[in-house]
C-alpha positions in Angstrom: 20.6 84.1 14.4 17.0 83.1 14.8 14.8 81.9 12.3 11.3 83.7 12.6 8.2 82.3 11.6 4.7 84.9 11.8 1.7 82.7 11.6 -1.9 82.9 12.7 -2.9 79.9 15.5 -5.8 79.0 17.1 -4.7 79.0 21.1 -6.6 77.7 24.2 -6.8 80.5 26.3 -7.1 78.9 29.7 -4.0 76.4 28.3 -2.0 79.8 27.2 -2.8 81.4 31.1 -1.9 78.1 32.6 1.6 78.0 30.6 2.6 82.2 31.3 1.8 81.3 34.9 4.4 78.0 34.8 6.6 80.0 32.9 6.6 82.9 34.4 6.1 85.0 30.7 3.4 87.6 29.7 3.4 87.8 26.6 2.2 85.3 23.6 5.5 85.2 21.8 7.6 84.3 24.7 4.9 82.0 25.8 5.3 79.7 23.0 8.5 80.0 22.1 9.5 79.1 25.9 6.7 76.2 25.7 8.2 74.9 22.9 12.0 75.1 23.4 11.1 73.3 26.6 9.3 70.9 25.1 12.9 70.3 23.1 14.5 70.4 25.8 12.4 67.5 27.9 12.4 65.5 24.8 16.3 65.8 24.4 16.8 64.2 28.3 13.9 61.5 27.8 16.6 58.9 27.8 19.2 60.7 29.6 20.5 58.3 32.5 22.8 60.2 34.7 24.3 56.9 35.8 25.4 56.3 32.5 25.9 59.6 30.6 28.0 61.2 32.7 31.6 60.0 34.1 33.6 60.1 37.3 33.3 59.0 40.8 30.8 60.3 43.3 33.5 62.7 44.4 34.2 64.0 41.1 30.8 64.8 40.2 29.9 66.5 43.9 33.4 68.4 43.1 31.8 69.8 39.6 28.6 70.6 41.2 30.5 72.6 44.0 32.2 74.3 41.2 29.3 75.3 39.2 27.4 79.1 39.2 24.4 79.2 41.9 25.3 75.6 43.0 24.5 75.5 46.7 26.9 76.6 49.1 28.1 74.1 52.6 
């Protein structure tokens, strides 16, 4: 379940039409809350080094990407 929080901001306009446009949103609450889970989410990979976070060979890994939904087919 999410936790909801109403509060009353002060927001940039020209920032909050910049951010729907990236984000392809259009409307305030989906704006920030997509701003600010991606925010999280950057902040979680900061330090994320694929050559040492994830394991197997080359193969292994280009197997598992083959595998995954949307991956690109050959």
């Amino acid at each position: 379940m999410m936790l909801v929080a109403r509060t009353t901001i002060d927001l940039d306009k020209e920032a909050l039409s910049a951010a729907q446009a990236a984000l392809g949103t259009h409307h305030l609450s989906a704006t920030v809350n997509t701003a600010l889970r991606e925010v999280a989410r950057r902040y979680a990979l900061a330090d994320f080094d694929v050559l040492q976070h994830i394991d197997g060979t080359p193969g292994e890994v280009e197997s598992g990407r083959k595998g995954r939904a949307g991956a690109e087919e050959e």
